[in-house]
C-alpha positions as CSV (number, residue, x, y, z in Angstrom):
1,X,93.5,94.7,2.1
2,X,94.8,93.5,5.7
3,X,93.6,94.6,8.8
4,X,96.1,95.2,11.4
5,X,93.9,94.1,13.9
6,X,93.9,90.5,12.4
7,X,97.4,89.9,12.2
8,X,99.2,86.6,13.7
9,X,102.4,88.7,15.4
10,X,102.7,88.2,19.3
11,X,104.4,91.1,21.1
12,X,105.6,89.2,23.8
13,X,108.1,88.2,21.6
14,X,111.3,89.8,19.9
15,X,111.5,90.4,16.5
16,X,115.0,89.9,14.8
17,X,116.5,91.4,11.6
18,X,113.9,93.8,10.3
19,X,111.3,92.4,12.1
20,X,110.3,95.3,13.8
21,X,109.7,97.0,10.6
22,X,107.9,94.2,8.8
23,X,103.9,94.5,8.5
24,X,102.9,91.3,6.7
25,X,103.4,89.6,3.0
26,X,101.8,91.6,0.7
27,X,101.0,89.1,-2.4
28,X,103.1,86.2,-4.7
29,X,104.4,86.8,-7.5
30,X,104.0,83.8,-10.4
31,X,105.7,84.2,-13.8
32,X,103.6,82.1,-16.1
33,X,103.7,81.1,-20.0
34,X,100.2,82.4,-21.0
35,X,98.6,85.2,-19.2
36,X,95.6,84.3,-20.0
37,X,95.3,81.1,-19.7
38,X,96.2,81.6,-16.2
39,X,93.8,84.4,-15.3
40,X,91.1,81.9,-16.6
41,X,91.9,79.0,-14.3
42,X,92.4,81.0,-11.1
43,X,89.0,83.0,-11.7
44,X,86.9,80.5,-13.3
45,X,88.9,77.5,-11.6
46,X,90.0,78.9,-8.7
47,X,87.2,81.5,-7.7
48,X,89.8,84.1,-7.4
49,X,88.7,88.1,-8.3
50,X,90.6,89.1,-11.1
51,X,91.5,92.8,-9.9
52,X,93.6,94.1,-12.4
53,X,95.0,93.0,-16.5
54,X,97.7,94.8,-18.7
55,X,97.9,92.4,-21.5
56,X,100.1,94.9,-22.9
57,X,102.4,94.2,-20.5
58,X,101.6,90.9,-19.6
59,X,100.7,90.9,-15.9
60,X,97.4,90.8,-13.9
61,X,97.1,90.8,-10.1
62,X,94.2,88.8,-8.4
63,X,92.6,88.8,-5.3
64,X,93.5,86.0,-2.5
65,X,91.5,87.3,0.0
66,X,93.8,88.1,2.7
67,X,96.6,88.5,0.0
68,X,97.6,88.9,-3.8
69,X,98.2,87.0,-6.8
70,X,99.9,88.5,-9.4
71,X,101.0,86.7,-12.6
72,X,103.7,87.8,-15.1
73,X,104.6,86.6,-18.2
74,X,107.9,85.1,-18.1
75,X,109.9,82.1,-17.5
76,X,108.8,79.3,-15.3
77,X,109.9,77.6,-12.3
78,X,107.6,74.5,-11.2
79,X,108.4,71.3,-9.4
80,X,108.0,67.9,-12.0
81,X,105.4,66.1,-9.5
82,X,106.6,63.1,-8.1
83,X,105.9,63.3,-4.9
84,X,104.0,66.0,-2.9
85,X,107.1,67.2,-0.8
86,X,106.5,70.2,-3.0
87,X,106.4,74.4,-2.5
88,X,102.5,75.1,-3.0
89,X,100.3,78.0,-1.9
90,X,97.3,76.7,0.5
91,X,94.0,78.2,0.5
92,X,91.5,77.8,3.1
93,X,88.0,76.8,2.5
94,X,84.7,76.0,4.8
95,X,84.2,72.8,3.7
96,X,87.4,70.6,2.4
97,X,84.8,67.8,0.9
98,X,82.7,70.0,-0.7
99,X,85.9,71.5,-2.3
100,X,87.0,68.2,-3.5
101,X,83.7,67.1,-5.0
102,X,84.1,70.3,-6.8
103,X,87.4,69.4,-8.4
104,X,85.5,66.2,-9.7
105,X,83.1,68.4,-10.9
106,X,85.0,70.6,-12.5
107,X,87.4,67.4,-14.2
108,X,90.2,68.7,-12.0
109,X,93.8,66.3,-11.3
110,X,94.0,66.4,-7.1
111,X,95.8,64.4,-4.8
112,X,94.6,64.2,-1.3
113,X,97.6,64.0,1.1
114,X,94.9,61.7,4.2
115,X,97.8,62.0,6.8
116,X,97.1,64.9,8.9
117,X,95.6,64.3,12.0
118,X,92.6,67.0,13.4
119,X,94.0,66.1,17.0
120,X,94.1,63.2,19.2
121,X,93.5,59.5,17.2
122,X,94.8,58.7,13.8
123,X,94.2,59.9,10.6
124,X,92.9,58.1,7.2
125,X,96.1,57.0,6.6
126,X,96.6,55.1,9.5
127,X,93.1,53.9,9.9
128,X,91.1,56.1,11.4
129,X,88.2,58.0,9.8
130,X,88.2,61.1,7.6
131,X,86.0,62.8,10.3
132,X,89.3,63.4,12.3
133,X,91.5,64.4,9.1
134,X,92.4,67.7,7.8
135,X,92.0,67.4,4.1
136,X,94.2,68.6,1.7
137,X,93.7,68.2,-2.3
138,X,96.7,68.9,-4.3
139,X,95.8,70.7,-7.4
140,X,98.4,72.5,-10.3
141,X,97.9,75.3,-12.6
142,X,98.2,75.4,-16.2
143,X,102.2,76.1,-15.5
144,X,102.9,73.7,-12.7
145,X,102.3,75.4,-9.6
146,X,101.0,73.8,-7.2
147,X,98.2,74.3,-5.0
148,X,96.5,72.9,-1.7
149,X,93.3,73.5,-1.0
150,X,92.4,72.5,2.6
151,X,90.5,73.3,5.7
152,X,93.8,74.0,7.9
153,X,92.3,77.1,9.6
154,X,91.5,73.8,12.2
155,X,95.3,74.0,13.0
156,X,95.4,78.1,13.2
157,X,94.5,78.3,16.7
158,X,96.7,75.2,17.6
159,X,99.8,76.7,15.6
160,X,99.4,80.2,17.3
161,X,99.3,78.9,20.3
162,X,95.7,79.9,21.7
163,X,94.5,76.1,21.9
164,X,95.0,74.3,25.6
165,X,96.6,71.9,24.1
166,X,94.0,68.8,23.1
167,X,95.6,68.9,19.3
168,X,99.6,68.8,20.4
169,X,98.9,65.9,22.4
170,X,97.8,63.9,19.5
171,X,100.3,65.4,17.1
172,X,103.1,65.0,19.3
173,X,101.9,61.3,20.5
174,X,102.0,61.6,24.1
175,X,104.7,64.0,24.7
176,X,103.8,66.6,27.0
177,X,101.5,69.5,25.8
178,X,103.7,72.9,25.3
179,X,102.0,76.1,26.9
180,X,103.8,78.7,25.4
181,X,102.5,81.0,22.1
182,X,105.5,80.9,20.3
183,X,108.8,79.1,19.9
184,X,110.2,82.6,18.8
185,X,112.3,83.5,22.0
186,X,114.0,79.7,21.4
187,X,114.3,79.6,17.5
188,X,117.7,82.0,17.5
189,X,119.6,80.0,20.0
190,X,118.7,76.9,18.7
191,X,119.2,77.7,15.2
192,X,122.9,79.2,16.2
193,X,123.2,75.6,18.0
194,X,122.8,74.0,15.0
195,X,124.9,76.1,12.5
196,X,127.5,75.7,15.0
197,X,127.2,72.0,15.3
198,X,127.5,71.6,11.6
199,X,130.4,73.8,11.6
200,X,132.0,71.5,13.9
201,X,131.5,68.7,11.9
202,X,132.6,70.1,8.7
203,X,135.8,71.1,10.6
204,X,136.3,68.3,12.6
205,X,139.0,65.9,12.1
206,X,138.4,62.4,10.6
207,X,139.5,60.5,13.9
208,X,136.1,62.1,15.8
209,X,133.9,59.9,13.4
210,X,136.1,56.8,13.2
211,X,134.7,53.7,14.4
212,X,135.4,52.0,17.2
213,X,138.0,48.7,17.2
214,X,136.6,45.6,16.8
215,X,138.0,44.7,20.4
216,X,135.9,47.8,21.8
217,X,132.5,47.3,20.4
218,X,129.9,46.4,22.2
219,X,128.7,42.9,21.1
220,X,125.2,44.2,20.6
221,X,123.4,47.8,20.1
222,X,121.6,49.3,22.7
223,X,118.2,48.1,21.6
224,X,116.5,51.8,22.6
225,X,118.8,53.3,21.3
226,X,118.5,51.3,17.5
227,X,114.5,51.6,17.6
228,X,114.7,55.4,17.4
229,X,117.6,55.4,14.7
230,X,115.1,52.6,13.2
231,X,111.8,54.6,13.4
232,X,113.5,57.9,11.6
233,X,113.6,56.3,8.9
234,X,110.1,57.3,8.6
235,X,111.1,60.8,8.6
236,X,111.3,62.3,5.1
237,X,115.2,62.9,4.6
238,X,116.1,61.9,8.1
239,X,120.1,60.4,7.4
240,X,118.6,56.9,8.4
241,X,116.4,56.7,5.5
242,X,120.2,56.1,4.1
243,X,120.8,53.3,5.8
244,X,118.9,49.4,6.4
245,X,118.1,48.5,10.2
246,X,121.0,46.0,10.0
247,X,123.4,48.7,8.9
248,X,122.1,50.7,11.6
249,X,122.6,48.5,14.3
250,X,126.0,47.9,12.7
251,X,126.8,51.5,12.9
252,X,125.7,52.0,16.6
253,X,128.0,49.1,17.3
254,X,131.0,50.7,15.6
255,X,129.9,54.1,17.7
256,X,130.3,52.7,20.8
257,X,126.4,52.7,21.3
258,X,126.7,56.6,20.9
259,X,123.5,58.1,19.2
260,X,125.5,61.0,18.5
261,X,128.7,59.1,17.2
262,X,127.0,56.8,14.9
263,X,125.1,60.1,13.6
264,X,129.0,61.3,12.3
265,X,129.4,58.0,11.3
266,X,126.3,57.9,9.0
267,X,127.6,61.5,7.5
268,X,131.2,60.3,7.0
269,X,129.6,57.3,5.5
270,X,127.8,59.7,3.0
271,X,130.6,61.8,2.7
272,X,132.8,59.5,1.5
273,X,131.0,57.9,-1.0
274,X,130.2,54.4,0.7
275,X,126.8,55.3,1.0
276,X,124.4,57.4,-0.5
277,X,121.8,60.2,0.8
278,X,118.3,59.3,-0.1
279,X,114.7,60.6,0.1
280,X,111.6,58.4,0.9
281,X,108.9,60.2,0.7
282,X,105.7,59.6,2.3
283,X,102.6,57.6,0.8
284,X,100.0,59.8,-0.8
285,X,96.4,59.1,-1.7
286,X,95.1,59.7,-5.2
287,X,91.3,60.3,-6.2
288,X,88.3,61.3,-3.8
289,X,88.8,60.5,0.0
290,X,86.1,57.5,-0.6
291,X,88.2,55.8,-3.2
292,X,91.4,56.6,-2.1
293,X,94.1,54.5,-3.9
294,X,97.5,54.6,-2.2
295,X,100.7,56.0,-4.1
296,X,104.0,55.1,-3.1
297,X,106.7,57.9,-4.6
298,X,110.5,56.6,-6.0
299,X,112.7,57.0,-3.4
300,X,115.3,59.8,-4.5
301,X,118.9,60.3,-3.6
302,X,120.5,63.9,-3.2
303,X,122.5,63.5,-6.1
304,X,119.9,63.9,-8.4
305,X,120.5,67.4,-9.3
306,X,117.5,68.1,-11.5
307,X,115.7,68.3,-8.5
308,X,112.5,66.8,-10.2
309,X,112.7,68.5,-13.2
310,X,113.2,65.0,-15.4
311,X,111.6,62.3,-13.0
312,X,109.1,60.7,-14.7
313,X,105.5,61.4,-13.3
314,X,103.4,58.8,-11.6
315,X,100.1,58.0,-12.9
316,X,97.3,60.3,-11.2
317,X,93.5,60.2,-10.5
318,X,91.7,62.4,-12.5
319,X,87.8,62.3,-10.9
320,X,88.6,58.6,-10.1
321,X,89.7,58.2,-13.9
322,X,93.9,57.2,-14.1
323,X,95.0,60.0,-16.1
324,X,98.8,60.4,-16.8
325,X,100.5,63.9,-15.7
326,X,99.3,67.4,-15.5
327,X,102.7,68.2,-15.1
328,X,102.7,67.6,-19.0
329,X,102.5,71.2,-20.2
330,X,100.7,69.8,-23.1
331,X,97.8,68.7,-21.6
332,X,98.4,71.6,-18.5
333,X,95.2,73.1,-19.8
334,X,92.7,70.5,-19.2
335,X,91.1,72.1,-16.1
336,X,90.2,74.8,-17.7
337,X,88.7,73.5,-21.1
338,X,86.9,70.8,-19.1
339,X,85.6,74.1,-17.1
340,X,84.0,75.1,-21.0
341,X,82.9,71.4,-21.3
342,X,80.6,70.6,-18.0
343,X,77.1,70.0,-18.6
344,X,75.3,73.2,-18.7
345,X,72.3,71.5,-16.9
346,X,74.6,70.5,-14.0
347,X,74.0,72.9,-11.0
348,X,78.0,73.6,-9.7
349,X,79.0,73.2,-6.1
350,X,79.8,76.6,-4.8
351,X,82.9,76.9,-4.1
352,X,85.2,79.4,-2.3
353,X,88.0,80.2,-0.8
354,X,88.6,81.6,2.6
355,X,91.8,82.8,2.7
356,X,95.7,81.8,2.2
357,X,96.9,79.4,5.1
358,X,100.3,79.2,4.2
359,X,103.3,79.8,1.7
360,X,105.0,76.3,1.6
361,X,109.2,76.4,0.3
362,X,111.3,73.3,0.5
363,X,114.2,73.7,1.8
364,X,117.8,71.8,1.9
365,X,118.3,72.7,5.2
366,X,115.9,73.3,8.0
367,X,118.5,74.8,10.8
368,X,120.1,77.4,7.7
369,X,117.2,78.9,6.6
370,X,115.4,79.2,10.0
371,X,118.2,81.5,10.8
372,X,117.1,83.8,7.7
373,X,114.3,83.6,8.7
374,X,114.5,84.5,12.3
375,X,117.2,86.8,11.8
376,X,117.1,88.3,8.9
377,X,113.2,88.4,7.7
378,X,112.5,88.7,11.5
379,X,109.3,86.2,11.1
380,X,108.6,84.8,14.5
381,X,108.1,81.0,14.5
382,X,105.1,78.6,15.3
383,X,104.3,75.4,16.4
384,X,104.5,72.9,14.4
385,X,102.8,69.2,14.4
386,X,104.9,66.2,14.6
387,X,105.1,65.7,10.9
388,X,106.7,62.5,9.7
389,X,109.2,65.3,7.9
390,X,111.2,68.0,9.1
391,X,110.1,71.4,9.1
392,X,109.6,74.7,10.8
393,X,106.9,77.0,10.2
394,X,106.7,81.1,11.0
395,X,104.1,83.7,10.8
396,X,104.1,86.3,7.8
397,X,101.9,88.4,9.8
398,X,98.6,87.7,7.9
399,X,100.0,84.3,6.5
400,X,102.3,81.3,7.5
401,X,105.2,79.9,5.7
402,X,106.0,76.4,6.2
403,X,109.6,75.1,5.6
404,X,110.0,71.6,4.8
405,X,113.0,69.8,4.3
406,X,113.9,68.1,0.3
407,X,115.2,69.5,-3.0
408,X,114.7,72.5,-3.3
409,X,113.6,74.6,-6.4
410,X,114.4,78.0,-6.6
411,X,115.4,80.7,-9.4
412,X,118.6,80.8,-10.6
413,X,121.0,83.1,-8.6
414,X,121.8,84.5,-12.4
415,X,118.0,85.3,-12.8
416,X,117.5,89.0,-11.5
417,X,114.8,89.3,-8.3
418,X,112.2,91.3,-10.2
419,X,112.3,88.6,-12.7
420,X,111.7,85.8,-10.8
421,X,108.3,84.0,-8.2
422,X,108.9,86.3,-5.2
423,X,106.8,86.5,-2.1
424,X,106.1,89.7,-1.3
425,X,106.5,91.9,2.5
426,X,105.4,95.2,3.7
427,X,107.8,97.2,5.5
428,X,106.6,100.3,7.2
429,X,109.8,102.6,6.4
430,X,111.6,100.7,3.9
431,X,114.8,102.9,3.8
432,X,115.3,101.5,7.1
433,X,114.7,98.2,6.0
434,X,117.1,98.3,3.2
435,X,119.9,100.0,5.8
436,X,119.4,97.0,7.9
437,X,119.4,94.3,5.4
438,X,123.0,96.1,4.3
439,X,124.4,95.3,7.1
440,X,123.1,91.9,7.7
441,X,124.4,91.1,4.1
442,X,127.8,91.9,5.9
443,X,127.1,89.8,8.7
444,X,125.1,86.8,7.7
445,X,126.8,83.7,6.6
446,X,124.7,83.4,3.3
447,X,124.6,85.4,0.5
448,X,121.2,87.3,0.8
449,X,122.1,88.5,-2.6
450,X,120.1,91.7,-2.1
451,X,119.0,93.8,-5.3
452,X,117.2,97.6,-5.7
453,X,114.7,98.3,-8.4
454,X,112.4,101.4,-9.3
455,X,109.0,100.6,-10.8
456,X,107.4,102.4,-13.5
457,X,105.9,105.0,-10.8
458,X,110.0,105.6,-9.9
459,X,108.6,103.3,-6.1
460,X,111.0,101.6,-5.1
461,X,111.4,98.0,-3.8
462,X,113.8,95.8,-3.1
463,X,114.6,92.0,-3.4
464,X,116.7,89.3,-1.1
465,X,117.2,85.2,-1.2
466,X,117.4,82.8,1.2
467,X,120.1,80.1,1.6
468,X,118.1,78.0,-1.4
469,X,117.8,81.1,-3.5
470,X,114.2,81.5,-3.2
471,X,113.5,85.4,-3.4
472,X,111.4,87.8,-1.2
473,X,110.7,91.0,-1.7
474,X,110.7,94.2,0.3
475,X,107.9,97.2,-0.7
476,X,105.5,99.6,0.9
477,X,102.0,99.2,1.0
């Protein structure tokens, strides 16, 4: 199914954890409510091969291209929709507007995220033309799950590395272009860096994040300084998005002018109660590219435990026609009875997919879960564009996975491994693989929670979770 030859690892580069020992992910595992009804949107929707069904059972497995599906039935575990800072699955394909007047054909809900740059210049978003965006439809199955389908394999060689850097200079608006492959060699230390720093915090007394006397403020804040606090605010879950620009230049004032201070400041702020963490997420567009209709999501604050699950659902386009909610399990079906309903005299778009880009989870905190990834899972890390979020992404080997910072939405710890959406690695010896993940469940400062199962054929695999919960499995081929 994967050719070695194709795979994204550099060996210039250390592996951490069991790295060394790790091939490439496999296949995702879904647990939906109607098998079925599943198997007919992703191969009649979805273009997917169906490869295997055990009704009996309740499972099927179908082909990705460069990976597998396979579908369980089973409870489910999918975000409500109110924004798009959502864990998704992308797919590749040739032609992103082609693949979007498909959707319309086929009477499918999408949301097209028009803020992605190709390179230098701006995207839709910000004015410029769809010829320099990479477009991404949002799509969601019967259950919830979400899906992008996009033409992102025109970010593969810049995220690798193998570009000379035309698209970071646009991404990255100015600053200067990055030669190296991979961020690999960089992502341990800087990740330890950043556990440490929030240990510090944590630990630190209540005096370090005190503000200033009245008598020793400045009587201004240092107006560089204020106009970067004031354009994070921009940045999905930055701790200024918590904060007005008045309150910020406030705060820099009570810090002394200290980036860094007011920072703790901000945090004690939250801590205490006097202010509260929010999310703002970014603008989306709704309907085809040519009648785009801008969508501004809620903003959100942290302590809205249900991450998503009871937020009511915007309004979305369905082939330019305001629909309300696919989310809505009741009406979760309509892609694929409006797949029966088309007009038999219409000729349908082809439609394909090339591959999977990338594995998407969101995470509640970048710096944490880089470190199991990097050190644990041993994935080596990729550049990323200048998002107006924070993220990381890695390599898989044959796919990416993106990180992006929000609510998270995993499986509860309670819910066993084998019985809940995994994603799915190769290991080449994976007694060795489990001996090392034994001892970095000993080490590691999270609990990687890590469970052994036989199959039916007495093969044996194994699962693990990340600092959210989200669960990953470990198998031979």
């Amino acid at each position: 199914m994967v050719n070695n030859q194709h795979l994204h690892w550099n060996p210039n580069f250390p592996r951490h954890g069991i790295g060394q020992n790790l091939s490439h992910i496999r296949h995702s595992t879904f647990f939906v409510s109607d098998l079925q009804r599943s198997v007919d949107f992703y191969s009649n929707i979805m273009k997917f091969k169906v490869l295997t069904t055990d009704e009996e059972n309740g499972s099927a497995t179908l082909s990705m291209k460069n990976m597998v599906l396979e579908l369980k039935v089973g409870a489910t575990t999918a975000f409500a929709g109110e924004n798009l800072i959502v864990g998704h699955v992308s797919v590749d394909v040739p032609d992103s507007k082609l693949a979007f007047d498909y959707l319309t054909q086929k009477k499918v809900d999408f949301e097209i995220n028009v803020s992605v740059p190709k390179g230098n210049g701006k995207a839709e978003s910000e004015g410029g033309g769809s010829d320099n965006t990479v477009g991404q439809a949002f799509i969601r199955d019967p259950d919830g799950y979400y899906l992008e389908i996009c033409n992102c394999h025109l970010l593969t060689d810049f995220v690798l590395g193998l570009t000379n850097g035309q698209l970071l200079d646009g991404y990255q608006e100015g600053v200067k272009s990055v030669d190296t492959t991979y961020a690999a060699t960089k992502l341990f230390t800087k990740a330890q860096v950043a556990k440490k720093r929030l240990k510090r915090f944590n630990s630190s007394s209540s005096t370090i994040a005190e503000p200033l006397p009245e008598s020793d403020r400045p009587q201004e804040a240092n107006p560089a300084i204020l106009n970067n606090l004031i354009k994070r605010r921009v940045v999905y879950g930055d701790i200024c998005q918590s904060f007005t620009e008045e309150q910020l230049g406030q705060i820099l004032c009570e810090a002394g002018n200290s980036a860094a201070t007011a920072i703790l400041l901000m945090k004690e702020r939250i801590k205490k109660g006097d202010a509260t963490k929010i999310y703002k997420p970014p603008a989306y567009y709704v309907g085809k590219i040519e009648e785009a209709t801008k969508y501004s999501p809620i903003v959100l604050d942290a302590g809205a435990d249900e991450k998503g699950k009871h937020m009511a659902a915007p309004a979305k386009m369905s082939a330019g026609i305001l629909d309300q909610s696919l989310h809505d399990k009741k009406n979760a079906s309509t892609a694929t009875q409006a797949f029966d309903d088309k007009n038999e005299d219409e000729e349908e778009i082809p439609f394909e997919i090339s591959s999977v880009n990338h594995i998407a989870f969101i995470v509640s905190d970048v710096g944490r879960s880089s470190t199991f990834y990097s050190d644990v899972l041993g994935l080596q890390q990729v550049k990323r564009p200048n998002f107006d979020r924070h993220g990381a992404w890695f390599t898989g080997g044959n796919v990416e996975i993106h990180l992006i910072l929000g609510n998270p939405l995993a499986p509860p710890r309670s819910t066993r491994g084998s019985e809940a959406n995994t994603t799915w690695f190769v290991v080449k010896d994976f007694d060795a693989a489990i001996s090392k993940l034994t001892k970095l469940t000993a080490e590691f400062d999270e609990d990687i929670q890590l469970e052994m199962f036989n199959d039916s054929d007495e093969k044996k695999f194994a699962t693990c979770r990340d600092a959210d919960g989200y669960v990953f499995g470990i198998c031979t081929e």
